[in-house]
VOKOL-227865 format. One record per residue (C-alpha): z, x, y; residue in three letters. Coordinates in steps of 0.02 Angstrom, whole numbers. Each point is the difference from the previous one (the first is absolute). Last residue first. Layout:
N
+--------+--------+--------+-----+
|     zz |     xx |     yy | res |
+--------+--------+--------+-----+
|      Z |      X |      Y | ALA |
...
+--------+--------+--------+-----+
***
This chain:
429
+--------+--------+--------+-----+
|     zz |     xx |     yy | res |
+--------+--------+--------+-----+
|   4697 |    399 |  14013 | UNK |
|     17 |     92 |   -174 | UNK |
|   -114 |    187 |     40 | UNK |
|   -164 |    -26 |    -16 | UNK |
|   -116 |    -66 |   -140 | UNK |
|   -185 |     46 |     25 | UNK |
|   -120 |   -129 |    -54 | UNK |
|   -177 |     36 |    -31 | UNK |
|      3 |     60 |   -178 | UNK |
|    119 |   -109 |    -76 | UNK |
|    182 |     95 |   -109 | UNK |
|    106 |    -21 |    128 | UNK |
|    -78 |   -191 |     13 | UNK |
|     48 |    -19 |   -196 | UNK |
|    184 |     68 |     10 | UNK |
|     23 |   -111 |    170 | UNK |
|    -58 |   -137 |    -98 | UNK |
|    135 |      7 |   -156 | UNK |
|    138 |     43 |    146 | UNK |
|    -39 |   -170 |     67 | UNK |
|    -41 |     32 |    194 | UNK |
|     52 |    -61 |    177 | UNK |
|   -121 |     74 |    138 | UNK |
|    -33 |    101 |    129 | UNK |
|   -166 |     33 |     22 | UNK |
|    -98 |    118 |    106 | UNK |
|   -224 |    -27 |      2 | UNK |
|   -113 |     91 |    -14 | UNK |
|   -156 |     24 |     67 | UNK |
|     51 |     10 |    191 | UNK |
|    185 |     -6 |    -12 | UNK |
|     37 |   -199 |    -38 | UNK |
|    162 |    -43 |     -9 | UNK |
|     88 |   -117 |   -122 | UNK |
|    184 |    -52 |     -5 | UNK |
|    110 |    -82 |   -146 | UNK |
|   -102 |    -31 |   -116 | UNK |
|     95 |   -100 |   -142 | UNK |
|    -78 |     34 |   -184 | UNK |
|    -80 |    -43 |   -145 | UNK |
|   -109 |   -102 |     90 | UNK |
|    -14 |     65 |    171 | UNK |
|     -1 |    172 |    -74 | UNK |
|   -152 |    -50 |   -140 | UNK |
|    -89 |    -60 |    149 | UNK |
|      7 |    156 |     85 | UNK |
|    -55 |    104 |   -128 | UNK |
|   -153 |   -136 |    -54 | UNK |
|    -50 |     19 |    199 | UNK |
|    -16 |    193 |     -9 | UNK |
|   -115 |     -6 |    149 | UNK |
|    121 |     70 |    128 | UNK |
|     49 |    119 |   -100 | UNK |
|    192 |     17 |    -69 | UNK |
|    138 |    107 |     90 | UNK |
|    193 |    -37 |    -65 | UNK |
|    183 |    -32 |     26 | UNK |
|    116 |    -65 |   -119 | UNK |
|    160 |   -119 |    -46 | UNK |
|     14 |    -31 |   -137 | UNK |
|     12 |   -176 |    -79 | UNK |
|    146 |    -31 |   -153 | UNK |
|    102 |   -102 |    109 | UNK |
|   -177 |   -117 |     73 | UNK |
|     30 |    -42 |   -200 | UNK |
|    176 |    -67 |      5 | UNK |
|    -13 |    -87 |    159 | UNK |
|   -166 |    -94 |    -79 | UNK |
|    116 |    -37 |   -158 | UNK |
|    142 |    -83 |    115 | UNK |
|   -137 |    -81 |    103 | UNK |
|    -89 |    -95 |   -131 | UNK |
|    168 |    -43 |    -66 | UNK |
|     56 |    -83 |    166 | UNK |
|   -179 |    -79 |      4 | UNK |
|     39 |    -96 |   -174 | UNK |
|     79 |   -153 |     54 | UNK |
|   -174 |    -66 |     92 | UNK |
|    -76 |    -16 |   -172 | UNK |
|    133 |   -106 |    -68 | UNK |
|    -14 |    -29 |   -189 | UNK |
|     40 |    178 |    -19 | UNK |
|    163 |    -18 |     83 | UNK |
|    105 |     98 |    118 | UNK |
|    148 |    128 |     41 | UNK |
|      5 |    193 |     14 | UNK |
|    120 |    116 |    -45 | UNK |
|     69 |    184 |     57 | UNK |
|    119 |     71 |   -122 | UNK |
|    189 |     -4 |     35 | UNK |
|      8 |   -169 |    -44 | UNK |
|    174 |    -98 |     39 | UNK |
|    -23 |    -38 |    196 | UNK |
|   -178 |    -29 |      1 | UNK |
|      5 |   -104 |   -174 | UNK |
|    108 |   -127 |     74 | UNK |
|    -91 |    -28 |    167 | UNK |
|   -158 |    -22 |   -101 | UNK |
|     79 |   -134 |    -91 | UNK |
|     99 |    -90 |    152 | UNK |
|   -176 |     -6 |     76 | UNK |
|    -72 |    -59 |   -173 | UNK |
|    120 |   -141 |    -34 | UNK |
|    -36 |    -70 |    168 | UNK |
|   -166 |     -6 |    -14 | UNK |
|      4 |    -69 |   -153 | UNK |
|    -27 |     86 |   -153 | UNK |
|   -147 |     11 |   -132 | UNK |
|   -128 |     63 |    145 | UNK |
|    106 |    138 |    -23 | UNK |
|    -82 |     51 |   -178 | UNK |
|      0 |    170 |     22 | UNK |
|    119 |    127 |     46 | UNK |
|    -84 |    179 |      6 | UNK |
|    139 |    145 |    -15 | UNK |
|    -90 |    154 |     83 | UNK |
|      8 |    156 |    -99 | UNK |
|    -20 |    212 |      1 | UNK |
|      3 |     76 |   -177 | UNK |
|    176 |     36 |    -38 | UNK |
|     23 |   -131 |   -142 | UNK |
|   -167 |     32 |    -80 | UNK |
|     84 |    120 |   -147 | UNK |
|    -72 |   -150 |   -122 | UNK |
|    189 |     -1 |    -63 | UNK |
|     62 |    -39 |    203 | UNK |
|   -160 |   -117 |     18 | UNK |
|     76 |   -110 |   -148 | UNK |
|    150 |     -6 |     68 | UNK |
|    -59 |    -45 |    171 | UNK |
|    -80 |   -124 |    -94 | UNK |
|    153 |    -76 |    -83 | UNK |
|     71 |     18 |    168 | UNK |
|   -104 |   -110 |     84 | UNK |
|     10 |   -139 |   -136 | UNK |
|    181 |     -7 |     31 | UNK |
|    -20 |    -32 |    187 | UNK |
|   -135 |   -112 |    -14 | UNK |
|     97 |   -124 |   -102 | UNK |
|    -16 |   -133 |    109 | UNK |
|   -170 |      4 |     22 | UNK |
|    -86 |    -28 |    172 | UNK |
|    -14 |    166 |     30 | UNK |
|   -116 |     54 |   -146 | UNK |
|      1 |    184 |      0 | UNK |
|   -145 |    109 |     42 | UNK |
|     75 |    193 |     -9 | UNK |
|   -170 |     80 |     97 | UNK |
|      5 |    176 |    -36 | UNK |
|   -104 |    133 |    136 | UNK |
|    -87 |    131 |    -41 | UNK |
|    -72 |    -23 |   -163 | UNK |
|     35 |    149 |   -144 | UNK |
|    128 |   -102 |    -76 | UNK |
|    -47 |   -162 |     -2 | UNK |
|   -176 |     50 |    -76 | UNK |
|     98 |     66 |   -126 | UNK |
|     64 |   -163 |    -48 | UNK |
|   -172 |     11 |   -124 | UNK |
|     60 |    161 |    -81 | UNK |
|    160 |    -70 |    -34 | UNK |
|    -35 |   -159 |    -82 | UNK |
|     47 |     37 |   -168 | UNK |
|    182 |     93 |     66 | UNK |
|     22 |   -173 |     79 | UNK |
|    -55 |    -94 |   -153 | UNK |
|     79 |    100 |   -116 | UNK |
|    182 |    -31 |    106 | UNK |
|     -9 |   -166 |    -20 | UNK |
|     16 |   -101 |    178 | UNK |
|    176 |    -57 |    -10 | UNK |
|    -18 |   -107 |    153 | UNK |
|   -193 |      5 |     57 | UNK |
|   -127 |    109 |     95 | UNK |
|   -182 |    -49 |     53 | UNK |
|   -147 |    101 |    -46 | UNK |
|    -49 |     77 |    159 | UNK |
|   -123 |    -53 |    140 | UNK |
|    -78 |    161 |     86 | UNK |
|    -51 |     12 |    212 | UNK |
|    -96 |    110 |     84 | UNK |
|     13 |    -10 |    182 | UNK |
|   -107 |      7 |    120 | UNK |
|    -29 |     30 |    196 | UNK |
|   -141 |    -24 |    102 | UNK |
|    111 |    -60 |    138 | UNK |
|     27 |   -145 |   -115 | UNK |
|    118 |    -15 |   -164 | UNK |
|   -165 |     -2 |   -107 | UNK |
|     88 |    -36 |   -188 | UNK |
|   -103 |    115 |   -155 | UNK |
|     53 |    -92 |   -152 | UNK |
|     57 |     90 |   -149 | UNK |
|     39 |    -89 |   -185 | UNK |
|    145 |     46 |   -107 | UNK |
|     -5 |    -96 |   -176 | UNK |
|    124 |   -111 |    -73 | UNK |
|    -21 |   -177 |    109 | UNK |
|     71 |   -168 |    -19 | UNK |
|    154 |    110 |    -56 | UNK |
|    121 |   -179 |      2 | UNK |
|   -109 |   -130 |     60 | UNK |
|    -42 |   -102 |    161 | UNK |
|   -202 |     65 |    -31 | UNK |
|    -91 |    102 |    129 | UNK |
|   -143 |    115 |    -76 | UNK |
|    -79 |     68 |    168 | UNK |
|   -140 |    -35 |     83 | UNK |
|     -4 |    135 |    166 | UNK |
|     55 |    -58 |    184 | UNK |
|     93 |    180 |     24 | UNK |
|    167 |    -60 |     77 | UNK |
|     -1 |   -158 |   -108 | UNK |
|    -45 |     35 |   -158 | UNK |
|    141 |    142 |     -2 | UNK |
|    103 |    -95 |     48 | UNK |
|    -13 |   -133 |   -131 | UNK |
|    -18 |    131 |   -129 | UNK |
|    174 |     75 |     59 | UNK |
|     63 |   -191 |     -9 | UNK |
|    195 |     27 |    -57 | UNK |
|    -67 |    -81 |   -163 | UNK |
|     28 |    159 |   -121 | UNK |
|    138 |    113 |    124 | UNK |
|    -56 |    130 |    106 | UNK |
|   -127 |    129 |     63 | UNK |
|   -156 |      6 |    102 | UNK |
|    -70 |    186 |     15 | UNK |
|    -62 |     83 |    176 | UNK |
|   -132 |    127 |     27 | UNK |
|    -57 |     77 |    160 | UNK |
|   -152 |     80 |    -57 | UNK |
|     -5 |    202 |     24 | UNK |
|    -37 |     13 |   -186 | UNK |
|    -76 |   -143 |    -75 | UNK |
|   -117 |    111 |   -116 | UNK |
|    163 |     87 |    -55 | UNK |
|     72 |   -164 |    -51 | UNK |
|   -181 |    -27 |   -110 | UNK |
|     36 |    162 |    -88 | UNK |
|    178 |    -34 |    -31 | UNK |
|    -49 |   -180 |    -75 | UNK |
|   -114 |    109 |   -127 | UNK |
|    146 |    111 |    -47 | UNK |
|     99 |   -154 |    -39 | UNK |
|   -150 |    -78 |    -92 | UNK |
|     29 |    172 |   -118 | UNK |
|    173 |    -38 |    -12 | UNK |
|    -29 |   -186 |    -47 | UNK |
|   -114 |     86 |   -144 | UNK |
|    109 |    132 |    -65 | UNK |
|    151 |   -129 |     -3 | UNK |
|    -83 |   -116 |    -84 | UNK |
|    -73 |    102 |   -141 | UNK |
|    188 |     63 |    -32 | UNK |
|     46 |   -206 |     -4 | UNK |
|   -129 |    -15 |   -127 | UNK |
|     45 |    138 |   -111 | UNK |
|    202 |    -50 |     -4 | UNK |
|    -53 |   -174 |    -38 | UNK |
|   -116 |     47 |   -161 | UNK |
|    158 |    104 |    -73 | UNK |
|    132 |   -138 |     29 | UNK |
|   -140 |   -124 |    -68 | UNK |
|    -20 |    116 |   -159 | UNK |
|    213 |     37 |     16 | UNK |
|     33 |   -201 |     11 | UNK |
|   -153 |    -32 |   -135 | UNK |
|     76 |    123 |   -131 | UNK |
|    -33 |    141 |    -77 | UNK |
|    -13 |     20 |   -193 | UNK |
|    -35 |    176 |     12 | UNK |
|   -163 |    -34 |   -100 | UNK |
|    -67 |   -112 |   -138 | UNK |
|    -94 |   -161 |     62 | UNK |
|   -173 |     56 |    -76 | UNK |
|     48 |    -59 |   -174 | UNK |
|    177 |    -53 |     30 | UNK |
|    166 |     32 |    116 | UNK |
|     75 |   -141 |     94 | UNK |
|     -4 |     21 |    171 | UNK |
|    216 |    -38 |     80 | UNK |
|     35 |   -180 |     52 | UNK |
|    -36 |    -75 |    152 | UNK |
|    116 |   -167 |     54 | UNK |
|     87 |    146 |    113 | UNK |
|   -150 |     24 |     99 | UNK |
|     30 |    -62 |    158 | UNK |
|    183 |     58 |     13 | UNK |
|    -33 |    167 |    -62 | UNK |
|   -152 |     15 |    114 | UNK |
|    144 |    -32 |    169 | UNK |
|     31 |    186 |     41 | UNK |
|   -199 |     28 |     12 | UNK |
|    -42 |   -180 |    101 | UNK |
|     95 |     60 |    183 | UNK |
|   -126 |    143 |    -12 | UNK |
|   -141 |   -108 |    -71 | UNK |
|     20 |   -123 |    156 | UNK |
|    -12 |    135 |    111 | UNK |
|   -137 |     97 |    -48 | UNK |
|   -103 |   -151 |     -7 | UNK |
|     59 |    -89 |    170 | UNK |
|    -55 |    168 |     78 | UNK |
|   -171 |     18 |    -92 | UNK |
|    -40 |   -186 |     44 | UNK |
|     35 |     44 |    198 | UNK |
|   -139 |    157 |    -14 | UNK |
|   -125 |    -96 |   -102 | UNK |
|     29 |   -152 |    144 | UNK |
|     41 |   -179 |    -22 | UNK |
|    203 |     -1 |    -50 | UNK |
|     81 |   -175 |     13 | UNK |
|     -1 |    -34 |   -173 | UNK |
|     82 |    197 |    -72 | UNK |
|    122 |    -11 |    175 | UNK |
|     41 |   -182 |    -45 | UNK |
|     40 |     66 |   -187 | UNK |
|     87 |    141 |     79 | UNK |
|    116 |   -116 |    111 | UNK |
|     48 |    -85 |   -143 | UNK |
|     36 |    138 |   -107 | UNK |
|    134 |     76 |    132 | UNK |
|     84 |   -154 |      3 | UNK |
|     43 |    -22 |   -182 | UNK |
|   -102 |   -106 |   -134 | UNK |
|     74 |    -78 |   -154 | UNK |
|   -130 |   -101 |   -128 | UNK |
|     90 |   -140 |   -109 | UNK |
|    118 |     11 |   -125 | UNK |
|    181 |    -28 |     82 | UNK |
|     90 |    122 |   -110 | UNK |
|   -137 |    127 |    -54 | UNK |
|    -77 |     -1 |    180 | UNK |
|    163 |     32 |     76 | UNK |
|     33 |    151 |   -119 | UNK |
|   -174 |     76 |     32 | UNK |
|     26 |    -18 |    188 | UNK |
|    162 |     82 |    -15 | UNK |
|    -43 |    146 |    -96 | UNK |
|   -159 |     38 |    112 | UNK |
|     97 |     -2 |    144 | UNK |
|     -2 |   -141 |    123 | UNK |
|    -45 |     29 |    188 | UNK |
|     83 |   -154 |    101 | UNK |
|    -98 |   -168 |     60 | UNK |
|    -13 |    -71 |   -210 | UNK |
|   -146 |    -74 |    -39 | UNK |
|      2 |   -118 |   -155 | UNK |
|   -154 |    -85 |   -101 | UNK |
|    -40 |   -109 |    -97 | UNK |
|     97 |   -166 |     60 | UNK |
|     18 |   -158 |    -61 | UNK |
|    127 |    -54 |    131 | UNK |
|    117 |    -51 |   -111 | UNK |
|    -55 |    140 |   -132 | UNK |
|     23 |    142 |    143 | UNK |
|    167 |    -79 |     75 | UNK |
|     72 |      1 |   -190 | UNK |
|    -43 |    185 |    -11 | UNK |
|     66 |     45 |    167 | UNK |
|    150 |    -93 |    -16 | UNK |
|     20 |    113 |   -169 | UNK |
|    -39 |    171 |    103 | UNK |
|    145 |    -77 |    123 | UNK |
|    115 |     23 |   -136 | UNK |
|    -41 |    158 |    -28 | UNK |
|     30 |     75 |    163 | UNK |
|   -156 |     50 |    107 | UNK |
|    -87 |    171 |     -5 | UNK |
|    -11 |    -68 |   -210 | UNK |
|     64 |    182 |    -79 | UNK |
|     77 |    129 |    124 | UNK |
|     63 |   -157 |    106 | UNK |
|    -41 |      2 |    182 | UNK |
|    118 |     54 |    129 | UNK |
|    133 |   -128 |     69 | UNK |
|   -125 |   -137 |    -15 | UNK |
|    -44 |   -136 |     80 | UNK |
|    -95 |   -137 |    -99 | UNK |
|   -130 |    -96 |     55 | UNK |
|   -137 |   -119 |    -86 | UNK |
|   -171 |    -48 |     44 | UNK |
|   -119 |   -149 |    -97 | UNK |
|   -188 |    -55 |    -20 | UNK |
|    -76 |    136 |    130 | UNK |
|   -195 |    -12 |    -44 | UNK |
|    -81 |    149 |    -13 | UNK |
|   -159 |     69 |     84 | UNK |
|     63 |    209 |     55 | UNK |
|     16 |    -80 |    170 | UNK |
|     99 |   -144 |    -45 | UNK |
|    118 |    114 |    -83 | UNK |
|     22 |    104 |    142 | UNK |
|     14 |   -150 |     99 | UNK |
|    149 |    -51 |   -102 | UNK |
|     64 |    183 |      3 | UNK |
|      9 |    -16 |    185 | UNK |
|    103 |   -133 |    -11 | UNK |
|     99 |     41 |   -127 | UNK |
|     35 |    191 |    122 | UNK |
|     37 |   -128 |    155 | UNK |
|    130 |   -112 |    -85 | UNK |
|     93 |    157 |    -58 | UNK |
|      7 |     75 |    175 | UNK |
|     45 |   -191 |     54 | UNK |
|    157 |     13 |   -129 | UNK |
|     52 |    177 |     65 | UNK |
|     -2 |    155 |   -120 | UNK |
|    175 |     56 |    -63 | UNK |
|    -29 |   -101 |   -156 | UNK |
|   -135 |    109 |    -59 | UNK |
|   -163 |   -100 |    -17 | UNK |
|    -55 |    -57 |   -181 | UNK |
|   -139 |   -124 |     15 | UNK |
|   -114 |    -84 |   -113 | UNK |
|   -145 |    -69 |     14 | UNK |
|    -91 |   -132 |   -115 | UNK |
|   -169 |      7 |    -39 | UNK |
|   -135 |   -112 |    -49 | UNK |
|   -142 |    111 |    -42 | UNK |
|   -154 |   -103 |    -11 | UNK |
|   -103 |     20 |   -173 | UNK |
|   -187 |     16 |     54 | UNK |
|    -85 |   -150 |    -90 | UNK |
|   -119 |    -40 |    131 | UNK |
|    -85 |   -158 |    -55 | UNK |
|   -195 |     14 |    -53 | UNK |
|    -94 |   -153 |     55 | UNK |
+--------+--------+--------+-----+
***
């Protein structure tokens, strides 16, 4: 039997909040690192804290902390540290020198999760370009035991080294990236314009607020669920029948975190633009958390540098079923008198909890209708059809071999019936 002799990474955290943030603030960002962690498949062996009044231009923490942090490391035999803030290239180079094991910041993390979590060309190209733009300022660091070519038969030249070669090499392949995701950009506009005239909505929010959930759920598809931070990378659409005939197309989004890195976002652009040419935004938050406030505006934040922060919303609170009934009546009570945006309450677990969003989004489309009056034949059964099912019909009268409608239309299918031989479209009714 051959044993698995994959080295586990037994990391310990480190934290450096300012000291003007609150102790349970602090509690809730180790936390989340921890599952972070877990996520990315380390094992959490020790965590230490320090507040700061800003971070030291050298270590982030103070220097005698970096020396607790060595001893912690070689009590806990550790090899590897993650610290939750963004660490400059200096710094991490200086803390791996003193305390001698691998450093890792935030922002590398999450890419690393992004780079294992990714299943799709399109989702693998964005983790790519983003991990080799946060990787260019930080070659000095990795390569620093390199020394320069030496010269000799067939090694003669400018005597260029393996930072600027890799430096060179880098530069190329993020270039090819960019022309390729921009090219599956232009391909994702092509398929939007095939969906013109849909009603289209896009699921937003925090990793683990349950957008997948939902979105399993309202449209009965087999979905990847998993109770992990960015279970899911890429978008996926699910047509959702809201009744009436109506439907609503509706796009799961990467999730957002604190501190998301600002490659990934930028990395990820093309695929958020499904948020921003849909209709409707649906801001899922987890309800039941007590941080929800906090994580809301981190993606509010992120929406505002997306440019999405105008597009029309409905705050979805999930996870209800995680509060009494008590607890939720005083919740939704709350959140009506401090939100200024229209919100909606319920659980993907419960089936019956999800009519009030059902409604919301079929309000939303019978919106769009217009209004219209028309003469079809009699025998043009496929016409009427497509009104009753695209549509609301309002009145029918039959005048010999045609017949008068009045009906409720999507402005994509009154283009196409304009454009029918048989139909004649009439004045709006």
């Amino acid at each position: 039997m051959i044993e698995n002799t994959t080295p586990v990474d037994r990391a310990v955290l480190v934290g450096a909040p300012l000291r003007t943030l609150e102790s349970r603030v602090v509690d809730e960002h180790l936390e989340e690192l921890i599952r972070l962690t877990d996520t990315a498949g380390g094992t959490v062996v020790g965590v230490m804290v320090q507040r700061i009044q800003a971070p030291d231009p050298r270590f982030y923490i103070g220097k005698g902390k970096v020396t607790q942090l060595t001893e912690l490391v070689k009590e806990k035999d550790g090899n590897l540290v993650i610290f939750d803030e963004d660490l400059k290239p200096d710094q991490a180079k200086n803390l791996e020198d003193k305390v001698g094991v691998r450093i890792m910041d935030r922002s590398e993390l999450i890419l690393d999760i992004f780079a294992s979590r990714a299943r799709t060309r399109e989702a693998k190209m964005q983790v790519e370009l983003a991990q080799l733009q946060y990787l260019l300022p930080r070659l000095k660091r990795m390569w620093s035991h390199l020394s320069r070519i030496r010269g000799g038969i067939g090694l003669r030249g400018p005597g260029e080294t393996q930072l600027e070669t890799d430096r060179r090499l880098i530069g190329r392949r993020i270039t090819d990236l960019r022309k390729k995701l921009k090219s599956v950009a232009a391909a994702r506009e092509v398929q939007r314009r095939g969906r013109d005239g849909e009603f289209r909505a896009a699921l937003v929010g925090y990793t683990n607020a349950g957008k997948s959930s939902l979105l399993r759920a309202l449209s009965g598809s087999e979905l990847f669920v998993e109770d992990r931070l960015f279970a899911t990378l890429d978008s996926t659409t699910r047509g959702v029948e809201l009744g009436s005939g109506h439907q609503a197309l509706i796009t799961d989004t990467v999730g957002f975190i604190r501190k998301l890195p600002h490659h990934l976002i930028a990395s990820f652009r093309s695929t958020l633009e499904e948020a921003r040419e849909a209709d409707l935004i649906l801001h899922v938050i987890d309800g039941a958390h007590p941080e929800w406030r906090e994580r809301k505006q981190v993606v509010d934040e992120v929406l505002e540098e997306l440019e999405l922060s105008q597009r029309p919303q409905v705050l979805v609170f999930n996870k209800m079923d995680l509060l009494t009934h008590e607890e939720e009546k005083a919740f939704r009570e709350r959140i009506r008198a401090l939100e200024s945006q229209p919100a909606v309450f319920l659980s993907a677990m419960r089936e019956e909890s999800l009519e009030e969003l059902v409604d919301t989004l079929e309000a939303r489309v019978r919106s769009r209708l217009r209004s219209v009056h028309l003469h079809v034949h009699a025998g043009d059964g496929e016409t009427l059809a497509t009104l009753y099912r695209e549509g609301e019909v309002l009145s029918l009268k039959e005048e010999g071999v045609q017949l008068d409608v009045t009906a409720r239309v999507p402005e994509a299918l009154l283009g196409r019936l304009s454009r029918q031989d048989g139909v004649k479209v009439l004045e709006p009714g």
